[in-house]
C-alpha positions as CSV (number, residue, x, y, z in Angstrom):
1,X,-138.0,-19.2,157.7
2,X,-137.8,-15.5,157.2
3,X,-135.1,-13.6,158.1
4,X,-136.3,-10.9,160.7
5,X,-134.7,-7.3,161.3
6,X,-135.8,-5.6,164.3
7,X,-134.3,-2.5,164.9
8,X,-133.6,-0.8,168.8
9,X,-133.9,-4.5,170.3
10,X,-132.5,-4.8,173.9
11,X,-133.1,-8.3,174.2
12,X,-131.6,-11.1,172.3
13,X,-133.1,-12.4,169.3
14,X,-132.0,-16.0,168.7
15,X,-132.7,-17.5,165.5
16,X,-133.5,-22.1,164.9
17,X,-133.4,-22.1,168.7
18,X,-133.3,-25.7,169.8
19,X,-136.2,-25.6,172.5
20,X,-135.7,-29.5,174.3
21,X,-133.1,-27.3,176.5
22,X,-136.0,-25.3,177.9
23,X,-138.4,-27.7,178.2
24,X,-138.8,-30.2,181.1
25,X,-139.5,-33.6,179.7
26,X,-136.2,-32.4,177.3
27,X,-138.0,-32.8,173.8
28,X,-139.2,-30.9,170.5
29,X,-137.3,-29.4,167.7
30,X,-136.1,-25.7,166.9
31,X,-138.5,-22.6,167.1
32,X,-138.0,-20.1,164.6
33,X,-136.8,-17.8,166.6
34,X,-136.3,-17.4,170.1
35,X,-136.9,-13.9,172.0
36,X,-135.5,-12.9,175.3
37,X,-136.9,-9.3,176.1
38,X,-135.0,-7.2,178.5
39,X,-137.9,-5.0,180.0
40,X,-141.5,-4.3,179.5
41,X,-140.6,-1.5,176.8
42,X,-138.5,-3.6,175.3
43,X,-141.3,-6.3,174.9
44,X,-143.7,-4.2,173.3
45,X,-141.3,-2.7,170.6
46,X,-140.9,-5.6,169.6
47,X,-144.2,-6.7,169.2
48,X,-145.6,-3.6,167.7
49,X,-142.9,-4.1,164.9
50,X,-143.1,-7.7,164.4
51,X,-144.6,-8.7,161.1
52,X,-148.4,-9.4,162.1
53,X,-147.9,-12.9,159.9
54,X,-145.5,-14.3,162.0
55,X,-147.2,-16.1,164.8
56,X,-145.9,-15.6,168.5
57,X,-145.8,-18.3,171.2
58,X,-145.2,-17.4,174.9
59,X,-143.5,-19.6,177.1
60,X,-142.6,-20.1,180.3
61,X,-140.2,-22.7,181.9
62,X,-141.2,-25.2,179.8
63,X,-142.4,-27.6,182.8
64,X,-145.7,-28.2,181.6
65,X,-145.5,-28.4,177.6
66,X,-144.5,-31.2,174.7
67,X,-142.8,-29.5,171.5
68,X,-143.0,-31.5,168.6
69,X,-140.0,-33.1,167.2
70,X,-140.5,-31.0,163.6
71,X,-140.5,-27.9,165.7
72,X,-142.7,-24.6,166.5
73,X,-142.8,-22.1,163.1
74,X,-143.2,-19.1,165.3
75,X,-141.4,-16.6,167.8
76,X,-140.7,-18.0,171.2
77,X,-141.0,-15.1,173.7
78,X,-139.6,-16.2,177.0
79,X,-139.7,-14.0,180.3
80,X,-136.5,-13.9,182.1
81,X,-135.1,-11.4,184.4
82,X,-136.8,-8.2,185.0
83,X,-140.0,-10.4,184.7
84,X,-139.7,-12.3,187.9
85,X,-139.6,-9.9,190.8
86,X,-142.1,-10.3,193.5
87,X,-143.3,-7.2,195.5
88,X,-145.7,-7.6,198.8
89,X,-147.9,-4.9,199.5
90,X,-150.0,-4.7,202.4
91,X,-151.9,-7.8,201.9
92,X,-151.4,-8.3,198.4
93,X,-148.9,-9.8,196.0
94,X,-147.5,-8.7,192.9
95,X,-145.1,-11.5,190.4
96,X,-143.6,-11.2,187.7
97,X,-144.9,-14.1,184.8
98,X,-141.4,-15.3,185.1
99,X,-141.2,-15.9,188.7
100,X,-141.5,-19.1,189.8
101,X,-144.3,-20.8,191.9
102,X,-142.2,-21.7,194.7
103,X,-140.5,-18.4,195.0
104,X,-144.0,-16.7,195.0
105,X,-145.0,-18.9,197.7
106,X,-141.9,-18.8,199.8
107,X,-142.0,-14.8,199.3
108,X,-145.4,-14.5,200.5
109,X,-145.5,-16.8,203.3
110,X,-142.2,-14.6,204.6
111,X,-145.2,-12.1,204.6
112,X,-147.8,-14.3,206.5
113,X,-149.8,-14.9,203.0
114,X,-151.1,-18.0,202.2
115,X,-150.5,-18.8,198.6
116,X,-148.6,-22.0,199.9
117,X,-150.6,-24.1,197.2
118,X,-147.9,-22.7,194.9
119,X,-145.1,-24.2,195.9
120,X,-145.7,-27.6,194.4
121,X,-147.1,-26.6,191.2
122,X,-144.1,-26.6,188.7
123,X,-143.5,-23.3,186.8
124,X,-143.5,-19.8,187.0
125,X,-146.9,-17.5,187.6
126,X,-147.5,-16.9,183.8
127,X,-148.2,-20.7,183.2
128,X,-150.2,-20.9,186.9
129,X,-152.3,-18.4,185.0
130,X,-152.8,-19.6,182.0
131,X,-153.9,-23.1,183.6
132,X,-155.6,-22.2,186.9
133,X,-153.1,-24.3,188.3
134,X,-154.2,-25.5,191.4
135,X,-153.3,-27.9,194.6
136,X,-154.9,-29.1,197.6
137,X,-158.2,-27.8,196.6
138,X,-157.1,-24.4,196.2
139,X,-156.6,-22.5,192.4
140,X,-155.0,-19.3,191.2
141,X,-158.3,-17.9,190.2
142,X,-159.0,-17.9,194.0
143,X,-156.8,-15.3,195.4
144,X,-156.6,-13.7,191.9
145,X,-157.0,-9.7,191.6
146,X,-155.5,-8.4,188.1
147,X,-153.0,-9.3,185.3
148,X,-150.7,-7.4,183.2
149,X,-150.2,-8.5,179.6
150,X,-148.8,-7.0,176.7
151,X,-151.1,-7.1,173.4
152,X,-149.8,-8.4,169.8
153,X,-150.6,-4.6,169.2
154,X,-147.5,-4.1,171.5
155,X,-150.1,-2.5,174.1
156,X,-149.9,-2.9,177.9
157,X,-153.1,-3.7,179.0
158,X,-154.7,-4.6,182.6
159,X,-156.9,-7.7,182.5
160,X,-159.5,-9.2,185.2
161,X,-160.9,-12.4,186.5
162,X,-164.1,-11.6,183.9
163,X,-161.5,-11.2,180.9
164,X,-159.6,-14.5,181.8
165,X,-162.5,-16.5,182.4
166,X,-161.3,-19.2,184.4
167,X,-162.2,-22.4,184.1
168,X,-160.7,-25.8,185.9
169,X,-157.2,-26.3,184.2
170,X,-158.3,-23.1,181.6
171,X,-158.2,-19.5,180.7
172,X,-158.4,-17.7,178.2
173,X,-155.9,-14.5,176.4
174,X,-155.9,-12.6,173.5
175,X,-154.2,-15.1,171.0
176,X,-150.2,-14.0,170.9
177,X,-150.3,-11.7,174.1
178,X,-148.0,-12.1,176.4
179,X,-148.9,-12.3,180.9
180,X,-146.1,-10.4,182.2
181,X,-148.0,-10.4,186.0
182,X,-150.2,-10.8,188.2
183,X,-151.7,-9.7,191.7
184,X,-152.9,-11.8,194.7
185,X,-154.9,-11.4,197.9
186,X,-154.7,-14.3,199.7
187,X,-155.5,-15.0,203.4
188,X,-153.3,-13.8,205.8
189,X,-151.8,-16.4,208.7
190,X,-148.7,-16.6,210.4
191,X,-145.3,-16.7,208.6
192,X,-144.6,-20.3,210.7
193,X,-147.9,-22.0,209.9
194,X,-147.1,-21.8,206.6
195,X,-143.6,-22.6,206.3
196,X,-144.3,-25.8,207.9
197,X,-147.4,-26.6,205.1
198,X,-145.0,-26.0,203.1
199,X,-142.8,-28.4,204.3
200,X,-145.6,-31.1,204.6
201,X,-146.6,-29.9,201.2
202,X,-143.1,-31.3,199.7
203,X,-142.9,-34.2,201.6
204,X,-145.8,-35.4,200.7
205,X,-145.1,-34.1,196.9
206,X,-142.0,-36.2,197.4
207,X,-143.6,-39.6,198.3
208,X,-146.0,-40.2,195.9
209,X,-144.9,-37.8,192.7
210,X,-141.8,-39.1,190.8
211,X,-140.5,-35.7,191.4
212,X,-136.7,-37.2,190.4
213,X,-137.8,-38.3,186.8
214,X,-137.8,-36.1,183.9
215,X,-141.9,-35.5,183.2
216,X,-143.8,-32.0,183.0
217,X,-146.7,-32.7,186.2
218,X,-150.1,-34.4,185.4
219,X,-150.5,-35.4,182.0
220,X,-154.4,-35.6,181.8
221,X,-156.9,-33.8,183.9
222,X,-158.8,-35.4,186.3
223,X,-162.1,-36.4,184.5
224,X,-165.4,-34.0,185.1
225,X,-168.4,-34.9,186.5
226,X,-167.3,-37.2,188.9
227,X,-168.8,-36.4,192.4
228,X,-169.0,-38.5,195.1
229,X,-172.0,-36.3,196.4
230,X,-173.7,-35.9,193.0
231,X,-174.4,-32.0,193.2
232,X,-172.3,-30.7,190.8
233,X,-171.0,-31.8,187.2
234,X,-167.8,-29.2,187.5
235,X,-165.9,-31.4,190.3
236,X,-163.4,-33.7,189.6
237,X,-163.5,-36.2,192.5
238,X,-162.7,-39.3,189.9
239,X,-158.7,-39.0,189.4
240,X,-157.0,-39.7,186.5
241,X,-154.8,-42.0,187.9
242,X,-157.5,-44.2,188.6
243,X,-158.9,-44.4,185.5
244,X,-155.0,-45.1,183.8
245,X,-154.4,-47.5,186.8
246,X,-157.7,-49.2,185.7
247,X,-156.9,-49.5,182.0
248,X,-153.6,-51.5,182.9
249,X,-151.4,-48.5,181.8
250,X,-149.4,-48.0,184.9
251,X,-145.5,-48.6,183.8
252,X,-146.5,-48.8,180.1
253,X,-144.2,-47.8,177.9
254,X,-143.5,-46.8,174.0
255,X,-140.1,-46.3,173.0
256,X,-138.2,-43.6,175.8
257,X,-141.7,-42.7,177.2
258,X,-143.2,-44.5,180.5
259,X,-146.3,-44.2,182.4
260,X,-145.0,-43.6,186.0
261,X,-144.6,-46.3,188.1
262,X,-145.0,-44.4,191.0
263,X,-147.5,-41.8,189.8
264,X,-149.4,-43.1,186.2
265,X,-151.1,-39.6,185.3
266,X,-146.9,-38.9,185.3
267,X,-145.8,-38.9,182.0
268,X,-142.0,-39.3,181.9
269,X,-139.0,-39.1,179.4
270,X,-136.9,-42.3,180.8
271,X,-133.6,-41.2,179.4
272,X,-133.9,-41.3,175.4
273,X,-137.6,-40.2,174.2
274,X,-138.9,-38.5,171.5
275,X,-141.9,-35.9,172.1
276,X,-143.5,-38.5,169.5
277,X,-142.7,-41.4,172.0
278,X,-144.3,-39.1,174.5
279,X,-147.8,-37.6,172.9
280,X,-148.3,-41.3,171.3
281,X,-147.9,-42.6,174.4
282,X,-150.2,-40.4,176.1
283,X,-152.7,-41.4,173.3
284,X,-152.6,-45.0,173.6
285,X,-153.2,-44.4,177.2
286,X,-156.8,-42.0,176.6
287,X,-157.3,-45.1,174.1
288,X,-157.2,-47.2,177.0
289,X,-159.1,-46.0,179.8
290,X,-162.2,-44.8,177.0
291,X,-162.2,-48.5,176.5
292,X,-162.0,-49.6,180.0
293,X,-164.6,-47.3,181.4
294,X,-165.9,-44.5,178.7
295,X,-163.9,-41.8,179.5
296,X,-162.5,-39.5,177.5
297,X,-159.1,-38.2,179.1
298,X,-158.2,-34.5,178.3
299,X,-154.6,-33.8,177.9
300,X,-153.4,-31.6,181.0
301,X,-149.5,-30.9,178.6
302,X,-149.9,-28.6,176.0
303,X,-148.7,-30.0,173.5
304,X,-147.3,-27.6,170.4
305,X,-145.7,-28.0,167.0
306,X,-145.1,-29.9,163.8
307,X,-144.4,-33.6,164.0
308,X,-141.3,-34.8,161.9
309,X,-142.4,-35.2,158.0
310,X,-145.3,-32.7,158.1
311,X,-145.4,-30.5,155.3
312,X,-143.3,-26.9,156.1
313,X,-145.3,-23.9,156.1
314,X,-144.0,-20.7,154.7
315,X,-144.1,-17.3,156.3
């Protein structure tokens, strides 16, 4: 690991920054570095000055992503405050990449906007970007208007539905830019209507996710091309915990790692797993269900790193 020297930094620069604290399932070795900007400016001096070799990894709150036990050879950049305010204006919604779904949601609904879909999705707006997260047939993409991001350049630039390309579970960014927000203009209804969705929302969240264990949301997306009417090969009414629940893999386990009991396309850290436990686990079960029915399971976690023993790369 290179030593770096950034001059005029606001932020804080951490250096072999254990990242299992920052991730929800609680796994992964050390990045490089770790970078904490303090503004906007302060984010894209840094970039501008960075070496161009060193590669840069953004990263939310960690809820849906596997590090490696061998670590990430890169810079971490993780939005904090000054990233996570949430302004409503008129009938659209502006968040910072580091605010969190559920604030988003409760935020607007306070405003009699209906992005109420949020506020089960785990993470902050930045990852419900980057994923088109979506719930109860509703995605980010559809109530999307623009995004901010700063460039690897160190640039601010404005970005649109036609530069992020969305696709079920997918977009697409500039590699090593950074989301730092986004707009919405979603449907407007009154503040109580959704409050109480929200409520049924949770409780139904609560009854069938196991929302108490340690996992980071789905682990596989639900397989394409599955439609109960047949006139369309972009829906997903085949669910991934079928398929799993058809291969036998609900409850299985490898090492610290477990299959959900309560939810199988939950991957969960029981107590004492390693993110090898985890992603071997997750590929026994896509082992599984290709041989019980043919389909190939896509991971849902992103899944980053070196594995423990892999050679170390210089740079």
């Amino acid at each position: 690991m290179n030593t770096l020297n950034i001059p005029d930094l606001r932020g804080r620069l951490t250096p072999d920054r254990a990242l299992s604290e920052l991730t929800w399932l609680r796994v992964g070795g050390p990045a490089d570095y770790l970078f904490q900007p303090a503004d906007i400016e302060d984010l894209c001096t840094f970039m501008r000055r960075l070496p161009q070799k060193v590669a840069v990894f953004p990263m939310g709150v960690g809820s849906n992503l596997i590090v490696r036990d061998g670590g990430l050879r890169a810079v971490v950049i993780r939005l904090g405050r000054g990233f996570n305010g949430i302004e409503i204006d008129g009938d659209q919604v502006t968040a910072g990449a580091a605010a969190l779904d559920a604030h988003v949601a409760r935020k607007a609904a306070d405003a009699g906007l209906d992005l109420t879909f949020l506020r089960t999705i785990p993470g902050s707006i930045g990852g419900a970007l980057r994923m088109n997260a979506g719930c109860y047939g509703t995605y980010t993409a559809d109530h999307f208007v623009s995004a901010q991001a700063v460039t690897r350049a160190g640039e601010v630039v404005t970005l649109t539905a036609d530069d992020l390309n969305f696709r079920y579970r997918q977009s697409d960014l500039s590699p090593g830019s950074v989301l730092i927000s986004a707009t919405f203009a979603p449907p407007k209804a009154e503040p109580e209507a959704l409050h109480a969705r929200i409520e049924e929302q949770l409780a139904k969240r609560d009854e069938t996710q196991p929302t108490k264990d340690r996992s980071a949301g789905s682990t596989f997306r639900n397989p394409a091309g599955f439609s109960s009417t047949g006139k369309a090969d972009d829906v997903h009414d085949l669910k991934a915990w079928k398929v799993i629940d058809d291969a036998g893999m609900r409850g299985a386990t490898i090492g610290g790692a477990q299959m959900s009991p309560k939810h199988s396309n939950f991957l969960i850290n029981t107590g004492a797993a390693t993110a090898d436990d985890l992603e071997t686990l997750g590929e026994e079960v896509r082992k599984k269900v290709y041989a019980s029915s043919g389909i190939r399971l896509e991971w849902e976690i992103m899944r980053v790193g070196e594995k423990l023993g892999d050679p170390v790369s210089q740079g």
